[in-house]
DRENVO-441691 format. One record per residue (C-alpha): x, y, z; chain. Coordinates in steps of 0.1 Angstrom, whole numbers, plus 5000, padded with zeros to 4 digits. Example, Ala and Ser with C-alpha at 12.3 -4.5 7.8 and 13.67 -1.06 7.14 Angstrom:
<recs>
{c1 = 5123&c2 = 4955&c3 = 5078&chaine = A}
{c1 = 5137&c2 = 4989&c3 = 5071&chaine = A}
</recs>
This chain:
<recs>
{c1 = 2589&c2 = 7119&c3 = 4993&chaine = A}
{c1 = 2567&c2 = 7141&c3 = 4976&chaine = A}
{c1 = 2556&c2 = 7118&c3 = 4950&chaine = A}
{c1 = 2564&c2 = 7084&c3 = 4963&chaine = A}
{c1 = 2540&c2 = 7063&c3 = 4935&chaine = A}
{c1 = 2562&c2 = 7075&c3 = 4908&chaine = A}
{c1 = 2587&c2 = 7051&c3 = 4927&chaine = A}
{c1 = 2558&c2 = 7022&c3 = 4938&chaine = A}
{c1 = 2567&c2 = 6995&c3 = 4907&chaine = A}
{c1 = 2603&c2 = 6997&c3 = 4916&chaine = A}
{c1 = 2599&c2 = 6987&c3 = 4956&chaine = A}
{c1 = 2619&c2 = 6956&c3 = 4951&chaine = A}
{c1 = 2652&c2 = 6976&c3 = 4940&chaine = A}
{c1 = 2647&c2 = 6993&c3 = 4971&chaine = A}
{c1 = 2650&c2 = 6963&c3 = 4993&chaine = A}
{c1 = 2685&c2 = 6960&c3 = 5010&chaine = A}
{c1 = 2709&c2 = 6936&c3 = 4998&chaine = A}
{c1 = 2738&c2 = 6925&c3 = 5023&chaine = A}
{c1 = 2765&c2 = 6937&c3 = 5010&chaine = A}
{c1 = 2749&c2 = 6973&c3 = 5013&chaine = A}
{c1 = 2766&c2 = 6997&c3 = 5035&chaine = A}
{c1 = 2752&c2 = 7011&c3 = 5067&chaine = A}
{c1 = 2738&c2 = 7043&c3 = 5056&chaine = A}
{c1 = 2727&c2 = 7028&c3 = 5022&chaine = A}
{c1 = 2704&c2 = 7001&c3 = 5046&chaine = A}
{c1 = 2691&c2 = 7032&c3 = 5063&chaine = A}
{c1 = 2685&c2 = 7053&c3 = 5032&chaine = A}
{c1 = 2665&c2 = 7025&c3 = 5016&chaine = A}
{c1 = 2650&c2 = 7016&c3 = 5051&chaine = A}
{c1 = 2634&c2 = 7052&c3 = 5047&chaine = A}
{c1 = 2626&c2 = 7050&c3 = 5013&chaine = A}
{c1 = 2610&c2 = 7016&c3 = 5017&chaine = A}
{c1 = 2584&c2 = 7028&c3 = 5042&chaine = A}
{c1 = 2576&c2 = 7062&c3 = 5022&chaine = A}
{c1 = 2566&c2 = 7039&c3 = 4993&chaine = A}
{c1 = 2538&c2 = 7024&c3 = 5018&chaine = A}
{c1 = 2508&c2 = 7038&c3 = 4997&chaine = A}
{c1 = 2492&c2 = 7013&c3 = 4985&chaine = A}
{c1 = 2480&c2 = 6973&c3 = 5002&chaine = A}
{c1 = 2506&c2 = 6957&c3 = 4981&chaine = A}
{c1 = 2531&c2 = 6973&c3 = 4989&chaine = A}
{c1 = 2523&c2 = 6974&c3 = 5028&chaine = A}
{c1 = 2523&c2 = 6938&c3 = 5027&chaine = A}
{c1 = 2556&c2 = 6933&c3 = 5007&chaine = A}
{c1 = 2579&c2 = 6960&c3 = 5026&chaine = A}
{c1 = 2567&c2 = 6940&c3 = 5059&chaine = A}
{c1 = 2575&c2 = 6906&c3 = 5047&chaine = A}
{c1 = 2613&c2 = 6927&c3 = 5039&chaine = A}
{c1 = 2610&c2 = 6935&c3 = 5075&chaine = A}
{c1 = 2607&c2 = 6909&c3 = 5092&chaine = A}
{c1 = 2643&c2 = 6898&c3 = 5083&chaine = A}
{c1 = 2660&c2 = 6936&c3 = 5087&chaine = A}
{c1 = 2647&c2 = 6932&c3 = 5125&chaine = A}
{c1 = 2669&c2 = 6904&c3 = 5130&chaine = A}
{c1 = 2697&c2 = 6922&c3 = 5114&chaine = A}
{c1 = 2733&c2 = 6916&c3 = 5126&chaine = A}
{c1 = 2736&c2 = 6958&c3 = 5127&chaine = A}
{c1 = 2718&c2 = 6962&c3 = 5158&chaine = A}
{c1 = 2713&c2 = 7001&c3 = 5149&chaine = A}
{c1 = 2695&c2 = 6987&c3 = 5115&chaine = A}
{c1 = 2675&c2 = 6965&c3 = 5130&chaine = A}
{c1 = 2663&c2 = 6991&c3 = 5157&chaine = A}
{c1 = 2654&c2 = 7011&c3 = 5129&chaine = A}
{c1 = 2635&c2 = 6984&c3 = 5111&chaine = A}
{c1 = 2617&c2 = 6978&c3 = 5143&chaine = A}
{c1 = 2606&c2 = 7018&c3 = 5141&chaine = A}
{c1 = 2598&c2 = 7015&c3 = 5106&chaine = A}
{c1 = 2574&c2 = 6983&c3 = 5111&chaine = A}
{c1 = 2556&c2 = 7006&c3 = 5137&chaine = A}
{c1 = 2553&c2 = 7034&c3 = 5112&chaine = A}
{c1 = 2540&c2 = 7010&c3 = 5080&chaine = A}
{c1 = 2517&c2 = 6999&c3 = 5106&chaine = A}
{c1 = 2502&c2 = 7035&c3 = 5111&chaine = A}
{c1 = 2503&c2 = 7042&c3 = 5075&chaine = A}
{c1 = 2477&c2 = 7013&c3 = 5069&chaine = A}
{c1 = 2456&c2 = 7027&c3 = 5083&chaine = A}
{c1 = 2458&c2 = 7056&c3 = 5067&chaine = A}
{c1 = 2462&c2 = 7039&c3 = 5034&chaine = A}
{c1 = 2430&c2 = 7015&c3 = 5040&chaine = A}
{c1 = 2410&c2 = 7047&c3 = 5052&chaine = A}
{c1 = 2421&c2 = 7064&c3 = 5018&chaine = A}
{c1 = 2406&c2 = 7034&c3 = 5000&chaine = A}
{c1 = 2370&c2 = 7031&c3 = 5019&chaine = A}
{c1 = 2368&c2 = 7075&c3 = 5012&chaine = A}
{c1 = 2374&c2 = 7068&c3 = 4975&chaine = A}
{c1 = 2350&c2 = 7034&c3 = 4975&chaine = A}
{c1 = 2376&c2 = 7006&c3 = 4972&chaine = A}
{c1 = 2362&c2 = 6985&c3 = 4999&chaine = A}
{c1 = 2338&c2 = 6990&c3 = 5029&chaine = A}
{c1 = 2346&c2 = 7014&c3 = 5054&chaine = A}
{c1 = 2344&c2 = 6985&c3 = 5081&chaine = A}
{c1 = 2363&c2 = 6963&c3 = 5062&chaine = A}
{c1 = 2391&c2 = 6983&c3 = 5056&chaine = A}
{c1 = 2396&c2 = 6994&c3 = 5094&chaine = A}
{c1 = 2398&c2 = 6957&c3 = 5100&chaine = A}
{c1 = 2425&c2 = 6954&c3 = 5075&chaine = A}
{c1 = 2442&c2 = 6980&c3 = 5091&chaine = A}
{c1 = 2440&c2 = 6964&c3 = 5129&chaine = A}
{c1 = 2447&c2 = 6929&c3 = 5115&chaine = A}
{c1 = 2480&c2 = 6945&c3 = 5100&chaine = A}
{c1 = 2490&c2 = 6964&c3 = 5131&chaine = A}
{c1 = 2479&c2 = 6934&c3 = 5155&chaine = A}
{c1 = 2501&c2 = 6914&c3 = 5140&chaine = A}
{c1 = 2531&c2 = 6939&c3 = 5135&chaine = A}
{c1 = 2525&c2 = 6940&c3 = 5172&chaine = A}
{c1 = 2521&c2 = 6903&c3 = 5177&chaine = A}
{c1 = 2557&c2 = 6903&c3 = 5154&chaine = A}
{c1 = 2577&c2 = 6926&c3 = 5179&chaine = A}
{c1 = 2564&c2 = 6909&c3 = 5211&chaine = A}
{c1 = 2574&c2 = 6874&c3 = 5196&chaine = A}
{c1 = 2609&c2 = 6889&c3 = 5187&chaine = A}
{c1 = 2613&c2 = 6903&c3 = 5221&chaine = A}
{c1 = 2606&c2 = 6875&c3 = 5240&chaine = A}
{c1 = 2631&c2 = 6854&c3 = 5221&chaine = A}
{c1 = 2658&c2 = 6885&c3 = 5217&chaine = A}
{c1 = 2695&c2 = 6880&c3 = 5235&chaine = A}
{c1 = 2704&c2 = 6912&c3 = 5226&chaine = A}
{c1 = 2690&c2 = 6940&c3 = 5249&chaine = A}
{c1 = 2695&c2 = 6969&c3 = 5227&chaine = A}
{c1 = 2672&c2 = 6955&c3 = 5202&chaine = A}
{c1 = 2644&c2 = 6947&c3 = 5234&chaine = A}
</recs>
């Protein structure tokens, strides 16, 4: 957790296979949204999510949901990081950010409506 980019060009072994166990999914769950620094990786660990949230385990696929809320919120942060050290615009990069965590949002109201299961709603 302290220096997640030493871990950033190995994001794909983190990604949960199906035969992982319970607590392995959650372990790498974790680790997957910690190695959110950086747009690539942001965009690639929510593409992994949008599977986990329909998940069989419905206690995994509640905490993917949590974690797509929490990448969303480290956008931000991780856009805003690039506008202070002059990546992109400052304006541009807040839009990046609200596109990502509209349609994060747009994501969890579409699985909602369509969910049988009211544990995951």
């Amino acid at each position: 957790q302290e220096c997640p980019s030493a871990f950033t060009p190995f994001l794909n072994d983190f990604f949960v296979k199906g035969m992982d166990p319970s607590f392995t999914r959650m372990i790498k769950l974790d680790i997957l949204v910690s190695l959110c620094i950086d747009p690539s990786a942001i965009d690639a660990v929510l593409s992994e999510l949008r599977s986990y949230v329909r998940h069989n385990d419905k206690s995994f696929a509640c905490a993917a949901i949590i974690a797509v809320g929490k990448v969303a919120e480290l956008a931000q942060i991780v856009y805003d990081r690039r506008a202070f050290i002059g990546g992109i615009d400052a304006g541009a990069a807040r839009d990046e950010s609200n596109y990502i965590a509209l349609g994060c949002l747009s994501g969890l109201v579409t699985l909602s409506e369509f969910s049988k299961n009211g544990e995951v709603v």
